[in-house]
N, C-alpha and C positions, 0 to 999 in steps of 0.2 A: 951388714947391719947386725948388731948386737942384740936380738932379741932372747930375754930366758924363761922358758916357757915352765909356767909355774902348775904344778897338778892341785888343781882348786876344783871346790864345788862351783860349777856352771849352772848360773840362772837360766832362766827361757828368755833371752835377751835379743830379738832378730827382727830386720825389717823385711819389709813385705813389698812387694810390686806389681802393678795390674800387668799386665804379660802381655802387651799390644791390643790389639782389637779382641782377644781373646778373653780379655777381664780377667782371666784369671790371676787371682789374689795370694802370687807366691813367694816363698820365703827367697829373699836374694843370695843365701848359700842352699845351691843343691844339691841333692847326693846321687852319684852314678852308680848304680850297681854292675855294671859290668864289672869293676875291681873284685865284686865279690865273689866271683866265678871263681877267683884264683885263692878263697879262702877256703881251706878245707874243712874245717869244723862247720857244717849244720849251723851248728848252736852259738858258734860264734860270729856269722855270718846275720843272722835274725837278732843276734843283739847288737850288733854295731847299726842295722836297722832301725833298731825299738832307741837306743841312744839318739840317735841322728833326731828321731821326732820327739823326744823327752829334751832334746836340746833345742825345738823349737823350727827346723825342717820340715814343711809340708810338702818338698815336692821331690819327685823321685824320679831318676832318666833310666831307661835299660833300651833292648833291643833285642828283637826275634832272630837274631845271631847268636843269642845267648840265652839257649833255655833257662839256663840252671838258673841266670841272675833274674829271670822274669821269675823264675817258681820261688825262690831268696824274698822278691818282695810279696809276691802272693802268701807266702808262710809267715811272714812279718806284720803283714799290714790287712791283711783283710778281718772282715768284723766291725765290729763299732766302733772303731777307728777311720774306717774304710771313706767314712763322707768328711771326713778331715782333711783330708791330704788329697794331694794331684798325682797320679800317675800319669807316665809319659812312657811310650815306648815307640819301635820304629818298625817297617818293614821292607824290606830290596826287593819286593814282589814288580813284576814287571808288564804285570797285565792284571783284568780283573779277578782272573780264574785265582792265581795266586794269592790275591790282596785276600778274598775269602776265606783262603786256605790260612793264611796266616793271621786272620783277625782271630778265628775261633780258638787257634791254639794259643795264641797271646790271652785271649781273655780265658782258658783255662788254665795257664800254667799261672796269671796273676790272682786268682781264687774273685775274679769282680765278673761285673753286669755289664761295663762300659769302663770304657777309658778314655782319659780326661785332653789326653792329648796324642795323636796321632801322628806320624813323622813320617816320610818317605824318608829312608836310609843312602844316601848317595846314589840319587838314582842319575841314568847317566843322559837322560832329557828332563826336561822339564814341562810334563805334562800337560794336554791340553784339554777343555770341554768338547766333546766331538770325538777325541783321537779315537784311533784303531782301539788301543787300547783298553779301552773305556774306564781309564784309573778312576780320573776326578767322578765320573757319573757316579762307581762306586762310593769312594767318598763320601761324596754328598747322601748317596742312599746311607750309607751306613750312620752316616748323622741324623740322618732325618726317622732312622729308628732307634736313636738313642745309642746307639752300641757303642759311639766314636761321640765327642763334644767339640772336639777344637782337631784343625789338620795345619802339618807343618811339613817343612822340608830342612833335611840337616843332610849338609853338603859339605868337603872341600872344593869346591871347585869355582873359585871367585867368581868367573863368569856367569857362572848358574846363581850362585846370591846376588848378585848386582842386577841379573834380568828378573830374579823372580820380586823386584822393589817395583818392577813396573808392568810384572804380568796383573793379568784379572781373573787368575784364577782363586781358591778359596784358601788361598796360604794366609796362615794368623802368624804364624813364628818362623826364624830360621832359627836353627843351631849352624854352627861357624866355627873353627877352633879362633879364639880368639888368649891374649896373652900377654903380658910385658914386652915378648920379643917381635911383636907382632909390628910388619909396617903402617908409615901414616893412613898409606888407605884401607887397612882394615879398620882402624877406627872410626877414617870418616864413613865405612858399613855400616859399624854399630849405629853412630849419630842420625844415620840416613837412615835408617829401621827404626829410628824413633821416632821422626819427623813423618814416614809414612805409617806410622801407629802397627808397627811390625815386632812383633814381641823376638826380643836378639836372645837366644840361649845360648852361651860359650863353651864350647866345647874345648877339650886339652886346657885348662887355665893355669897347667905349670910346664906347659908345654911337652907334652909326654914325658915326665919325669925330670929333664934339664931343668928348668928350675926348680932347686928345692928350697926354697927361702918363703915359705909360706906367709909370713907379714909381707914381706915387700911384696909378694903376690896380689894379697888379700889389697892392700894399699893402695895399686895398679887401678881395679877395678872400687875401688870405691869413687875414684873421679869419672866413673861409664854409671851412674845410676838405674839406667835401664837396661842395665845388660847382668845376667844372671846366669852365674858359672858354674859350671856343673863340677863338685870334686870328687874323684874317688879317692875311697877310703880302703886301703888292704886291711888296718886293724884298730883296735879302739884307740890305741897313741893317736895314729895319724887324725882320726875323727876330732878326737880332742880338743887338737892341736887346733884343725880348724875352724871347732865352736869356738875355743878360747880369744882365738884373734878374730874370730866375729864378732865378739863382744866387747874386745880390748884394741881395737885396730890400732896401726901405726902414725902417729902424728906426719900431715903431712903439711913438710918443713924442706928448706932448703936441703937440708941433709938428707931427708927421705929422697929427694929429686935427683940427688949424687949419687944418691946408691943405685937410684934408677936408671939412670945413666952408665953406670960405670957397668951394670948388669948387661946393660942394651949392648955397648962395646965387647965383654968379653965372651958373650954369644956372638954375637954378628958378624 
């Protein structure tokens, strides 16, 4: 697909999505900062930030994997800005003691009071009210003092997103790597996350770097309305690039659906 990507001034042009049972009201392109871990300038790093929300991105993905990209959006975004926008980030703690340990350092490397969205990081059960472990009790304490608002779980491990559709624990969202090369049944995920009012956040949506065709990407995901893709950004191009066909998407036409096709084969 013959896309030429023109360097224009970008309106604040973006749609918005309630985020599952979570209500949260966020921009359907989002930004990962873990990309930004590998940008070395500071200063470049906090402006591809401050762009991402002058381009109309309220919501933010990182991970207690990655000091630097929690401290990136803590230097970016806190301040009167700070009740604007959703932070999201994750933690691999594997009991309560941990989850404590890494709530406080998440909310001081992010410069906030609470964080908007909560994640278990791949964890390798899926939690129970009761267990040993006493995750979820945590959890739930820590929402119920405000620290945390919303808990998720972001997994590869299909098994674990397919059961957590029908566990009853306080899961509001999954993250998922989701993608053009992705099979039928990850999408019927997505659809089935919708139908159980499960906010879908897509994780990899160019598939760790194989795709690089970012319209036919962005194109992919605009027939999943409720599913909201997280992209990393290594530098202002690549940012851009992704407001621009936010705002200018791909017609989608027989010809888009060949190119889709023809994508799906020469990966598959």
């Amino acid at each position: 697909m013959n896309y030429v990507f023109l360097t224009a001034f970008l309106s604040v042009f973006m749609d918005y999505v309630a985020l599952g049972k979570s209500n949260l009201l966020v921009s359907r392109t989002a930004l990962g900062a873990m990309a930004l871990a590998n940008v070395s300038d500071d200063e470049q790093a906090s402006q591809i930030i401050s762009s991402a929300y002058e381009g109309g991105i309220n919501f933010f993905d990182t991970s207690r994997t990655s000091e630097e990209s929690e401290k990136c959006l803590g230097s970016a975004l806190h301040g009167a800005i700070r009740k604007d926008i959703f932070m999201a980030t994750k933690t691999r703690a594997t009991d309560c003691d941990e989850l404590s340990r890494d709530i406080e350092l998440s909310l001081a490397a992010l410069k906030t009071d609470y964080i908007d969205l909560y994640q278990l990081d791949n964890p390798s059960f899926l939690p129970k009210l009761g267990g040993k472990d006493k995750i979820v009790e945590k959890l739930l304490n820590l929402k119920k003092q405000g620290l945390i608002h919303h808990i998720g779980i972001c997994t590869e491990n299909f098994d674990m997103a397919r059961n957590l559709l029908n566990d009853d624990g306080p899961w509001e969202t999954l993250q998922y790597p989701f993608n053009l090369l992705c099979p039928l049944e990850v999408q019927e995920l997505v659809l089935d996350c919708r139908e159980k009012d499960i906010g879908f956040i897509a994780m990899q949506p160019l598939c760790g770097g194989v795709v690089q065709n970012i319209p036919l990407a962005l194109g992919f995901f605009s027939q999943f309305d409720s599913a909201v893709p997280v992209w990393g950004a290594h530098s202002q191009e690549e940012l851009q690039q992704i407001l621009y066909f936010t705002e200018n998407p791909p017609v989608i036409d027989e010809k888009f659906e060949q190119e889709l096709e023809k994508a799906r084969f020469f990966f598959n």
